[in-house]
C-alpha positions, 0 to 999 in steps of 0.5 A, a space after each residue: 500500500 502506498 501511505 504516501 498517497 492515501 495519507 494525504 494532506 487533503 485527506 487530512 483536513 477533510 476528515 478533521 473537518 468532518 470530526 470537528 462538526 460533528 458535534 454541531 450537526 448532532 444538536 442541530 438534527 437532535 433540534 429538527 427531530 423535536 420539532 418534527 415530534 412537536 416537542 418544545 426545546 430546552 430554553 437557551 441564555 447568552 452569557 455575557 462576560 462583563 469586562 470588555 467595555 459594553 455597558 451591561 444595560 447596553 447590551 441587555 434583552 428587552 422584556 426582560 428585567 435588568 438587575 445590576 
């Protein structure tokens, strides 16, 4: 067998591109298949990290109270 063909760089980049996404494709089929059964999905939050010069009120959702 020659491993110099069949270890390619581009064989390489595809199959750790594959690997890294997997994790993303499987909560977005998981999401699709619980729509499709008319399930609710779980609630979502974004964490913001304090610090990087955006006033918290600022970036704050509407409807929703803000607490200092």
């Amino acid at each position: 067998m020659n491993y110099k063909n069949y270890f390619s760089r581009r064989r390489f980049i595809q199959s750790l591109s594959l690997g890294a996404s997997t994790p993303i494709l499987g909560s977005m089929l998981n999401r699709i298949a619980m729509g499709a059964q008319g399930e609710i999905a779980p609630m979502r939050f974004l964490f913001v990290v304090e610090g990087n010069s955006v006033p918290p009120k600022q970036v704050h959702p509407e409807g929703i109270p803000f607490i200092e």
